[in-house]
RODO-2510 file (C-alpha; in nm, 4 decimals, decimal comma):
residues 169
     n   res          X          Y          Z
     1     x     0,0022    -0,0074     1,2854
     2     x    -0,2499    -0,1910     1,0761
     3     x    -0,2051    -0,2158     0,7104
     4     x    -0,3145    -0,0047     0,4333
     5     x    -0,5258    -0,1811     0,1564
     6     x    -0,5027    -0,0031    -0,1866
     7     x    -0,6225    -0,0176    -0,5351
     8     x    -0,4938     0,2129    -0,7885
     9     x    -0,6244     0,3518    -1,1237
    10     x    -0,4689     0,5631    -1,4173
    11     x    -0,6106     0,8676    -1,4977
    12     x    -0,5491     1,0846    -1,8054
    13     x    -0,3521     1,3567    -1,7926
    14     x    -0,2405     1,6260    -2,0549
    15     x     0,0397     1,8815    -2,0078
    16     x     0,1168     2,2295    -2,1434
    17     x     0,2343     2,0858    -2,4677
    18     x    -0,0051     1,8904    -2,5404
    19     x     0,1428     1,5433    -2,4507
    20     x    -0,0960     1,3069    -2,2867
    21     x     0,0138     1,0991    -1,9781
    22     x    -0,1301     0,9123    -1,7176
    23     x    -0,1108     0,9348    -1,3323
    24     x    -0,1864     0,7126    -1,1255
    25     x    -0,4471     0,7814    -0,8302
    26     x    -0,4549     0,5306    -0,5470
    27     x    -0,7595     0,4606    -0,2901
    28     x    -0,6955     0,3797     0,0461
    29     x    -0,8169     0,2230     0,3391
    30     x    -0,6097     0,2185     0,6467
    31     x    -0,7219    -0,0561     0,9118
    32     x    -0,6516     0,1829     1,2188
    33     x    -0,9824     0,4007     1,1249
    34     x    -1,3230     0,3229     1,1185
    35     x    -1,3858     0,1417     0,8028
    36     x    -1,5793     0,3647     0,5013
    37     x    -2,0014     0,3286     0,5835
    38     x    -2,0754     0,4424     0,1978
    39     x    -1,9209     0,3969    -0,1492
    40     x    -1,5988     0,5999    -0,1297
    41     x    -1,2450     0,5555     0,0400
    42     x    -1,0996     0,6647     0,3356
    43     x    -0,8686     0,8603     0,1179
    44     x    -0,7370     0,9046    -0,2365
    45     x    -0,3666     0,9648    -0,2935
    46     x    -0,1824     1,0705    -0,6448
    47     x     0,1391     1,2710    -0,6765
    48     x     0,2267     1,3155    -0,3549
    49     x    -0,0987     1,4506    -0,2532
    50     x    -0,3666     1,2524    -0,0075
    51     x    -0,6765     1,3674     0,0112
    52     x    -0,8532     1,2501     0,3240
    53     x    -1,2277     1,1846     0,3502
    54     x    -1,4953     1,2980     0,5742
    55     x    -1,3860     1,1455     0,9212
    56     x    -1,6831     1,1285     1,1713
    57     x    -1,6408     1,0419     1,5184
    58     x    -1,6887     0,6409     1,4931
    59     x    -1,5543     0,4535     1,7901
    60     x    -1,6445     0,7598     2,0343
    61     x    -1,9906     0,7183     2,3251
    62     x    -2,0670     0,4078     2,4441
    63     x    -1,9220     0,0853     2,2813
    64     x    -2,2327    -0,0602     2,2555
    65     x    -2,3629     0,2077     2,0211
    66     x    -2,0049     0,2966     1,8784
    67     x    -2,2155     0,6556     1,7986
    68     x    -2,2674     0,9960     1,9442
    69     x    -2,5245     0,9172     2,2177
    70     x    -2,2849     0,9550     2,5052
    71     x    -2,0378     1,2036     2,3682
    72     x    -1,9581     1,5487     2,4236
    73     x    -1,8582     1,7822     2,1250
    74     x    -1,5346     1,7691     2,2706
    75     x    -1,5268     1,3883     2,3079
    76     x    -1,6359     1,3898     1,9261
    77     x    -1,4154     1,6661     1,8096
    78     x    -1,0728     1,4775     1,9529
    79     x    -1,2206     1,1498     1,8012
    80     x    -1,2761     1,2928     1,4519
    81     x    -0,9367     1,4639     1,4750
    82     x    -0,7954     1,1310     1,5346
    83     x    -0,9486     0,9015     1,2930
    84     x    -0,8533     1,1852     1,0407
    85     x    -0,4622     1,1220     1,1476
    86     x    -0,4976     0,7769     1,1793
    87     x    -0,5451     0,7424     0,8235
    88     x    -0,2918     0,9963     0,7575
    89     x    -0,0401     0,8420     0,9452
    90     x    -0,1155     0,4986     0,8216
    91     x    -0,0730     0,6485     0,4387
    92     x     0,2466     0,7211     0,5288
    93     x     0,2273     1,0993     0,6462
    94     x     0,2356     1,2946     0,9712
    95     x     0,0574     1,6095     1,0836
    96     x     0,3875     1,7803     0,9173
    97     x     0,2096     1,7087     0,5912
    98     x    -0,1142     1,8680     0,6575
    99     x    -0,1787     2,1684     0,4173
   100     x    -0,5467     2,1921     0,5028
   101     x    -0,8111     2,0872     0,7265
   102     x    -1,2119     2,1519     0,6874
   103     x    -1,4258     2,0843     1,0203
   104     x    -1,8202     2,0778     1,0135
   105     x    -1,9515     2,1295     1,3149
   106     x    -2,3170     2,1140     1,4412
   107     x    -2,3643     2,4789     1,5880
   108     x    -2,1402     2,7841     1,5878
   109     x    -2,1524     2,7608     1,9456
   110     x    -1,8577     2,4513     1,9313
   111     x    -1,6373     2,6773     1,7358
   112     x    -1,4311     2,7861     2,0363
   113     x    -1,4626     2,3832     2,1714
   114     x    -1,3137     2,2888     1,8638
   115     x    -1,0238     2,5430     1,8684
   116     x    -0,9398     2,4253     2,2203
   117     x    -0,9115     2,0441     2,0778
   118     x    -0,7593     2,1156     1,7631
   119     x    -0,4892     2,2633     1,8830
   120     x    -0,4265     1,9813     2,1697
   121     x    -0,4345     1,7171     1,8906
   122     x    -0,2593     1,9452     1,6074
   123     x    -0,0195     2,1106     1,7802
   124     x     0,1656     2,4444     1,6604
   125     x     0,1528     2,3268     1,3199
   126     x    -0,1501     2,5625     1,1756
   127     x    -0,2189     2,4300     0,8102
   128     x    -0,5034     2,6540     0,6469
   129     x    -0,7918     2,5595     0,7795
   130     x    -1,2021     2,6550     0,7500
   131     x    -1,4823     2,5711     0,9730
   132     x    -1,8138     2,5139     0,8421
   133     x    -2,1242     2,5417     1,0544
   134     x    -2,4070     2,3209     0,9871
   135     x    -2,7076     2,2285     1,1003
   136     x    -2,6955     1,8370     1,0995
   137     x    -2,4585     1,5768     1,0051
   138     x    -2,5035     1,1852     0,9348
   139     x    -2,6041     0,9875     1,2281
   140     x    -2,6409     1,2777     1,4552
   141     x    -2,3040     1,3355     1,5037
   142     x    -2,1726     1,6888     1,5971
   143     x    -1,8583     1,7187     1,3633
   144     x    -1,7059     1,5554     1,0769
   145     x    -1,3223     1,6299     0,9635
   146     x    -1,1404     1,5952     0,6299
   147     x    -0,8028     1,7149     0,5074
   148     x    -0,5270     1,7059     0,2335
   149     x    -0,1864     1,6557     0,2861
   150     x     0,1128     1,7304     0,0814
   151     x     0,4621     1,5745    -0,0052
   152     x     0,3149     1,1973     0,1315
   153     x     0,5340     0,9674     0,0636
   154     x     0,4249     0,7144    -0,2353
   155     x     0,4088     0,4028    -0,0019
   156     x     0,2172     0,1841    -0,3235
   157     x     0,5586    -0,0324    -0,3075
   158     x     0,4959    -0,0898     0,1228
   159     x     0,1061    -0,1734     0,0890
   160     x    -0,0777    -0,4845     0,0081
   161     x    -0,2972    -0,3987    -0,3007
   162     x    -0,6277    -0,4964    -0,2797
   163     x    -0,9865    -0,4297    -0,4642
   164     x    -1,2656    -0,1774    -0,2915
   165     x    -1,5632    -0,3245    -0,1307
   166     x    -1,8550    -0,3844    -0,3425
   167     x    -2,1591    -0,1568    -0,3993
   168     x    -2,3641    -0,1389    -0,1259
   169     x    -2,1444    -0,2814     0,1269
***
């Protein structure tokens, strides 16, 4: 398992009563999944919640294109699915902690496709889910997966803290 690289940030936070707190919200980056292409982190986590970003299928097709050009929806769908759990289960969680998954897919005409390969790669676990028909994603892929988990464990004392890549790169 490759190692999760963190930086983590205090937010404000006020209660019922009035009092003012902070939390603390953590930003990931698990070296088992593609690394982020833009300005944001593979996930977020704070309070025993992880919020997992847009996943596309990276690593999927040819290797010398690492993109879509080769892939079936189904080839893309399983790879999405796993990059998504990748980074879950490098942040410490397992599909047990899933409480919600949102799929984008190219077409209505995948939907059943990605039924078929969601519940290979999920299992009998059914977290609430929605899937979102589009007409194009980034770099002409065909699907692109995100998700938030519950009761993670806070792994901040297990991973090597490190600062987020700068702008533009």
């Amino acid at each position: 398992m490759g190692n999760v690289h963190s930086i983590s940030r205090a937010a404000w936070k006020s209660d019922s009563q009035g009092s003012h707190n902070f939390m603390t919200i953590s930003y990931l980056n698990h070296c088992d999944a593609p690394e982020p292409a833009g300005l944001y982190s593979q996930a977020t986590y704070s309070g025993g919640l992880l919020f997992i970003s847009g996943q596309l299928p990276i690593g999927c097709g040819a290797p010398e294109t690492n993109g879509p050009r080769n892939a079936s929806f189904p080839e893309q769908a399983a790879r999405a699915l796993r990059n998504m759990l990748a980074i879950l289960n490098g942040c410490g969680g397992s599909i047990e902690n899933l409480a919600r998954v949102t799929a984008y897919i190219v077409g209505v005409e995948h939907w059943s496709e990605f039924d078929r390969i969601y519940a290979e790669i999920i299992g009998p676990r059914r977290p609430a889910r929605a899937v979102v028909p589009v007409s194009e994603l980034h770099h002409g892929y065909m699907i692109e997966v995100e998700a938030i988990a519950v009761e993670v464990p806070d792994r901040k004392s297990e991973i090597r803290l490190s600062t987020p890549p700068a702008a533009g790169g």
